[in-house]
C-alpha positions, 0 to 999 in steps of 0.5 A, a space after each residue: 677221553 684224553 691221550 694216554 701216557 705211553 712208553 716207548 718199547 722195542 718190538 719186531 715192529 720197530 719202536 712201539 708205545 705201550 700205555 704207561 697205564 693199563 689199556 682198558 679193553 672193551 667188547 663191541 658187537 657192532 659199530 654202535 657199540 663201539 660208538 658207546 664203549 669208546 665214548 664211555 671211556 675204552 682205550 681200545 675195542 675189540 670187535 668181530 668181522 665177518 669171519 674167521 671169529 668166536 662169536 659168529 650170532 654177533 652183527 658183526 662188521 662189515 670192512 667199510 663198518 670197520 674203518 668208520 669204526 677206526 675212524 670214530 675211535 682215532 678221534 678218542 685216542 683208542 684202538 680198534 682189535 678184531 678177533 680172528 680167534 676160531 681153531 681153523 680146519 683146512 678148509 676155513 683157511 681159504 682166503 685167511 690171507 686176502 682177510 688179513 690184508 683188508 684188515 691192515 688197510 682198513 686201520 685195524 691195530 691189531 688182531 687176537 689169534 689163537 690157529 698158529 696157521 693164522 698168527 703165521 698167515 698175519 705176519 707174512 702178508 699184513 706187517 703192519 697189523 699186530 698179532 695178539 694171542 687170543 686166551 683160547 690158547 690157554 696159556 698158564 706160564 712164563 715158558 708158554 709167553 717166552 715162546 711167543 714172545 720168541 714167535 713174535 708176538 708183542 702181546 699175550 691174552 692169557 687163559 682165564 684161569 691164570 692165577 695172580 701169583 702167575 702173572 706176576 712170575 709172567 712179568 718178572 720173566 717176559 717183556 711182554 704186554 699181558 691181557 687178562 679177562 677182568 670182566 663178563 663172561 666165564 666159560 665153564 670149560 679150559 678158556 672155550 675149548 669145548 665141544 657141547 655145543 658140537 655134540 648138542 647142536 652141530 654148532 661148533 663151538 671153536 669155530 664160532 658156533 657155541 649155542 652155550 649148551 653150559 646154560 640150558 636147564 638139565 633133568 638128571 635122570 636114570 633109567 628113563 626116569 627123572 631122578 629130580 624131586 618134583 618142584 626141584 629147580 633144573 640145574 644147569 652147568 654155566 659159571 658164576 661170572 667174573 667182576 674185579 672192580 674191587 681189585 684194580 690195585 692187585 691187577 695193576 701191581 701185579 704188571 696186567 698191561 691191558 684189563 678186558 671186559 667180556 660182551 660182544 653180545 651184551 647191550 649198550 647199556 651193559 657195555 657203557 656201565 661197565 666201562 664206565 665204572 672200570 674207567 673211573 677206577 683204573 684212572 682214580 688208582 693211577 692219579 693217586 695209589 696211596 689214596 686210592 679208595 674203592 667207591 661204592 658207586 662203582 660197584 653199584 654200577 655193576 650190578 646195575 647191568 649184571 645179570 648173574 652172580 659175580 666172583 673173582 674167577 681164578 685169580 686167588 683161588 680155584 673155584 669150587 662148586 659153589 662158584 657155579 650156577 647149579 640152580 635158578 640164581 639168574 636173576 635180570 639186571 635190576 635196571 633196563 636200557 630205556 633211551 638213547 640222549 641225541 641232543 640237549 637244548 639248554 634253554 629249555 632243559 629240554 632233551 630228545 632221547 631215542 626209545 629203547 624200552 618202553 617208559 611213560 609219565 610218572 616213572 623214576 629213570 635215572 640218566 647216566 653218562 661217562 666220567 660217573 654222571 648220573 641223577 635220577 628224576 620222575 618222568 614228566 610230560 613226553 611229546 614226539 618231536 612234533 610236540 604232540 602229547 604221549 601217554 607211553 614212549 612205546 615205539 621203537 627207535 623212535 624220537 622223544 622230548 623229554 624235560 630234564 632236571 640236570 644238563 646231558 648230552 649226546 650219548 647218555 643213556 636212561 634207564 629204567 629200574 625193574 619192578 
């Protein structure tokens, strides 16, 4: 991936450059798949370190995995941010200080607050780190962002319920970077600010705790008694999820200076293909708007690792009821996550592949990799890499040859269609 074109801008951090082209923002839940969301085209990742984060089941980073992620990232031109977005009780500000000062050191660019504690702590004692408000402060209007651009802050990650007319008011009103959700994940309370998972499991949900109480199956019942038709479908109360690959022109018109995808607990598959085809988007518009065309390749990628229906969130309407997963309508991704490519020899059109999910002789597969490369191809003759013959790839992480149709590289991914 090549450098982007910036700009030059003024900031409390002295002169900065901001990407001439939205930033593309992807989620890694480990140094693996910032790795791929790198290599599949982010110009930057967020990730979580060991505290002080929302998603407190995701492996995490450890400091010394953060600065070879830095590292890694440096080589492409991205960035590495880093959530410290939990509402902080007294007692989780210890140490806050001592964190921060670990993150500047390690390379961090920036990290995405939501605690006023926190935000405060980062600009006193880590100068260098940039301080972006996370969107679990919910904020809806250009008054909220002037107040933290007063506050300081260069960037302003905006409530998942932020509509398009809003952001472009924002941005005809504040010199501010804005980031918008374009991608993932929608929570079914105001941008996280929930207490289910509190109330069910003591896990609480604002200081990385949530167990998405929304997504469980409920009985509805009065009295004692189940109120629910026999054979009727559970229902739960979770929120379609949001895709807007079909508007990248409408978000860019509108002035978003960073799109982010939602996952830190998705696969590397899920974090590949969605980056993948929101790269080849973003960059076809900016080549080229007045002959920008929506292709049906990139949507196709999407579904290929979406596992629950898609909307375009609050962005031009308010979602009814209709826009929530009431029913059974979660369905797997059509596509698995079967192996990893960790070399190519062109002279055999031969490919050594890391095992993810199990795949034998006579299977279709496809291979895909960054930039939209993609064939499909009947699984041949497979050997483990002392060349002795397989009947099934069935364990684990472990290395396989495989012969080829077309050429690919280290870090494509194969996977397998469903059923």
């Amino acid at each position: 991936m090549s450098q982007p074109a910036t700009i030059e801008v003024k900031s409390r951090y002295g002169k900065r450059h901001r990407l001439a082209k939205p930033e593309l923002l992807a989620p890694a839940g480990n140094l693996e798949k910032l790795k791929f969301a790198v290599h599949y085209g982010a110009d930057a990742v967020y990730i979580g370190g060991q505290q002080y984060g929302l998603r407190s089941n995701a492996d995490n980073f450890s400091f010394e995995e953060m600065r070879e992620g830095v590292e890694f990232a440096a080589k492409y031109g991205a960035k590495v941010f880093v959530a410290t977005n939990i509402y902080a009780h007294q007692e989780d500000l210890d140490g806050i200080a001592d964190y921060l000062r670990e993150l500047e050191k390690a390379g961090i660019a920036a990290i995405i607050a939501a605690d006023p504690a926190i935000v405060e702590v980062a600009m006193k004692v880590a100068p260098k780190l940039e301080v972006h408000l996370s969107t679990q402060q919910s904020t809806m209007n250009w008054q909220a962002v002037q107040f933290w651009k007063e506050e300081g802050l260069p960037r302003v990650v905006l409530a998942r319920e932020t509509t398009m007319d809003e952001i472009r008011e924002m941005k005809r009103k504040v010199d501010i970077e804005l980031e918008v959700f374009i991608h993932g994940a929608m929570c079914s309370s105001v941008s996280g600010r929930c207490v289910l998972s509190n109330h069910f499991t003591d896990r609480d949900s604002n200081r990385g705790g949530c167990c998405q109480s929304c997504r469980w199956k409920y009985d509805l019942h009065a009295d004692e008694t189940s109120v629910m038709e026999p054979g009727q479908n559970l229902f739960t109360m979770g929120s379609k999820d949001l895709c807007m690959i079909q508007h990248i022109p409408d978000l860019i018109d509108a002035g978003v200076d960073s799109f982010k995808i939602e996952g830190r607990m998705k696969s590397i598959h899920y974090v590949a293909s969605v980056v993948n085809a929101y790269r080849q988007a973003i960059d076809a518009y900016m080549d080229n708007p007045e002959t920008y065309e929506l292709r049906q390749e990139w949507v196709d990628e999407i579904g290929k690792a979406a596992n629950r229906p898609l909307n375009t969130g609050f962005f031009y309407t308010v979602p009814g009821a209709e826009e929530h997963i009431y029913e059974a309508e979660e369905k797997p991704a059509p596509y698995d996550f079967a192996a990893i490519v960790t070399d190519y020899d062109e002279a055999t059109g031969t490919a050594i592949v890391q095992q993810r999910s199990p795949f034998r002789p006579g299977m279709e597969v496809e291979f895909i990799g960054p930039g939209g490369r993609h064939f499909k191809q009947l699984v041949g003759e497979l050997t483990d890499e002392a060349g002795n013959p397989l009947t099934v790839a069935r364990h684990p992480l472990q290395r396989i040859r495989i012969s080829v149709d077309h050429p690919v590289r280290p870090f494509d991914l194969m996977r397998k269609k469903i059923g």
